[in-house]
Steps between C-alpha positions, in 0.01 A plus 500: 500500500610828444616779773274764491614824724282770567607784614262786651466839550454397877798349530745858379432865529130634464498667230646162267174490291484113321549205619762286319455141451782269344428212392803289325853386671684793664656438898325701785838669500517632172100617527586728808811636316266610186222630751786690650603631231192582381440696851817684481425655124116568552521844565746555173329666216390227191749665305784456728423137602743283298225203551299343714412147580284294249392174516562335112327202363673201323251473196570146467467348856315809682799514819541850585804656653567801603670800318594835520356653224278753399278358147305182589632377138882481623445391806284155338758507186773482795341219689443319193855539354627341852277262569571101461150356398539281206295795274740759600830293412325414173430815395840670619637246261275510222585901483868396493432243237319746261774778561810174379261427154498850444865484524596213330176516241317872504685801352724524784735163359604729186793607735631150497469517141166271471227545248124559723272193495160601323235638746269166497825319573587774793147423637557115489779551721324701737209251565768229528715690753140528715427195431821359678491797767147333621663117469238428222809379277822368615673634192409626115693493268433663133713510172401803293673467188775670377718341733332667750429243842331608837519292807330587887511294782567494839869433634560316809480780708150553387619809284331516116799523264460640202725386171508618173703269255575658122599208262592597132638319259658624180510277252636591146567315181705532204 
């Protein structure tokens, strides 16, 4: 079950106006510090208060933690970036998947002197490097033509590895 801290404007000065519930995996320790904090910058202006404290909301798993930050956006984008349900990890790989095919396949692989794949063949790749982020696929592998050879999986370390193999053969006759 999951801790759920309330904390009250009974329980700090008077004029403390909400009451603050947390609800997610943050020591009682750590929850006084923020509320501290929080206490100690209340009579700042807005504009001078760096930030204040925030629970964020994994959008995968729904664990909040605490944050120190002022948009509710950043402080669930935060959570969810740092969090270790199984959704979270998939998707923090998936985006690192998508940025290595746009490396090694999107217009960004001209600088290691690499033709582009086509743009259906670019979106292939993308469903296939999802597809093995979410373990529906232990590995793809496709051969576009032209030499051109794509291969995701996931290593040992459960890491997707992207590889891009150019074959080319010249053949000439007299």
């Amino acid at each position: 079950m999951d801790n759920v801290l309330i904390f009250s404007s009974a329980q700090c000065e008077e004029d403390v106006s909400d009451e603050f519930v947390y609800k997610g995996d943050i020591s009682p320790e750590e929850f006084e510090r923020l509320q501290k904090f929080r206490l100690e910058n209340k009579h700042r202006e807005d504009s001078q208060m760096e930030k204040i404290e925030i629970s964020g909301i994994c959008k995968y798993c729904g664990t909040g933690k605490l944050t120190i930050e002022t948009i509710q956006e950043q402080a669930d984008l935060i959570v969810t970036n740092s969090c270790g349900c199984v959704g979270a990890i998939a998707n923090r790989q998936l985006e690192n998947a998508l940025g290595k095919i746009e490396e090694l396949f999107g217009k960004e692989c001209i600088k290691f002197k690499l033709l582009p794949v086509t743009e259906e063949q670019y979106d292939i790749l993308k469903d296939a490097a999802k597809s093995i982020a979410y373990d529906e696929f232990l590995n793809v592998t496709y051969s576009f033509g032209n030499g051109i050879k794509a291969k995701i999986c996931k290593n040992a370390k459960d890491e997707i590895e992207i590889i891009r193999t150019n074959t080319s053969v010249i053949k000439r006759t007299t």
